[in-house]
C-alpha positions in Angstrom: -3.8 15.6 10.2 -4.8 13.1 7.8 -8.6 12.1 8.2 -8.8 8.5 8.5 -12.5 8.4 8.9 -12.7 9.8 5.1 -10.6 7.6 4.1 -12.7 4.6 5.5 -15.3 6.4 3.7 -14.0 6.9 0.4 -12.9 3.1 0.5 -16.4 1.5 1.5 -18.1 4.1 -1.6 -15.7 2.8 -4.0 -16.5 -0.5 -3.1 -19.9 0.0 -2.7 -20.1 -1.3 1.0 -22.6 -0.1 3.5 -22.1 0.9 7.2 -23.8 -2.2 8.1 -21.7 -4.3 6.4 -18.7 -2.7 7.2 -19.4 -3.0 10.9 -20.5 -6.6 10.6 -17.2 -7.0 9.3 -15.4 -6.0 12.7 -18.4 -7.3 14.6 -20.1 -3.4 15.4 -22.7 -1.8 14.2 -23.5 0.6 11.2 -24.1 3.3 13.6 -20.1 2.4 14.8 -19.0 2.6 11.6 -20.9 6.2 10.8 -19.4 7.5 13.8 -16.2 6.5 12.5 -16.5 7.9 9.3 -17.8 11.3 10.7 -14.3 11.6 12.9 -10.7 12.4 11.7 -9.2 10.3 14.1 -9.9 6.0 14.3 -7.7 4.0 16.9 -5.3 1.4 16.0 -7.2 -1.3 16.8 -10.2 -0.5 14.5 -8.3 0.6 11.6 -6.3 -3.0 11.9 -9.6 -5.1 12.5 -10.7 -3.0 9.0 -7.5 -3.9 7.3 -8.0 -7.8 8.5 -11.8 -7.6 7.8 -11.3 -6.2 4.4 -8.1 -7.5 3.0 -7.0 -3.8 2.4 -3.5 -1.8 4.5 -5.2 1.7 5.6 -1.9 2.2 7.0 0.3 2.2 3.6 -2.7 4.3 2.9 -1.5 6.7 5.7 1.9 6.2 4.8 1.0 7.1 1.0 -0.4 10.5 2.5 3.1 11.6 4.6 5.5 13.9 3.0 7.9 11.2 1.1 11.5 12.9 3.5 10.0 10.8 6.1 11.8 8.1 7.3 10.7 4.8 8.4 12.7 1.8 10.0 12.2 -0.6 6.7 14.1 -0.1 3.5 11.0 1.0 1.5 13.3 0.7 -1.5 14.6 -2.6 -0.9 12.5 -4.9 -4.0 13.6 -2.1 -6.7 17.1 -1.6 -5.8 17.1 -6.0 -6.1 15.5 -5.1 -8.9 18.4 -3.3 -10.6 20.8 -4.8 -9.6 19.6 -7.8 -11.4 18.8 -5.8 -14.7 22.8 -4.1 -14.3 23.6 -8.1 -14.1 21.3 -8.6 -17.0 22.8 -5.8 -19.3 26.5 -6.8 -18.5 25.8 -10.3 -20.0 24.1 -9.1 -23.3 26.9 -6.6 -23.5 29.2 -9.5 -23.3 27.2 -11.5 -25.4 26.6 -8.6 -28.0 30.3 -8.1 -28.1 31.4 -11.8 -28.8 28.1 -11.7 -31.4 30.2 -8.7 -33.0 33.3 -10.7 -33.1 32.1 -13.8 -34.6 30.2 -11.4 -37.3 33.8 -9.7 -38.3 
């Protein structure tokens, strides 16, 4: 089980946030926050009002943590393989363009 309250922890030390703050943030209190911090497990609903709050995705977070054969409903590859696609398209025109550059030069 990955322990979301440690992560939630790690996050407000490496932005040097307090519990108070934190919990202002969601509209509870710094004890709130401890006690989320001290458990493995936060629900949903907190972890999103964090995420709004903060500007930050806990749950790529999570995601980062599960074993990569995992699937998941969205093509998590779908911005690189664009991304080749256009640098195959790329490298077929300077090959033409090389080639014609070769030509001229003969």
């Amino acid at each position: 089980m990955i322990d979301k309250g440690k992560m939630l922890s790690d996050f407000m030390i490496a932005r040097r946030l307090s519990k108070t703050e934190m919990g202002s943030f969601i509209g509870r209190s710094g004890l709130s926050v401890l006690h989320y911090t001290r458990n493995k497990g936060i629900q949903t609903e907190i972890l999103a009002a964090f995420c709004e709050a903060t500007k930050h995705n806990f749950f790529q977070d999570l995601a980062d943590e599960l074993p990569r054969d995992y699937t998941t409903t969205r093509d998590i590859y779908e911005e690189k393989n664009a991304l080749i696609a256009q640098l195959q398209e790329e490298v077929k025109v300077l090959k033409i363009q090389n080639e014609v550059l070769m030509r001229v030069k003969s």
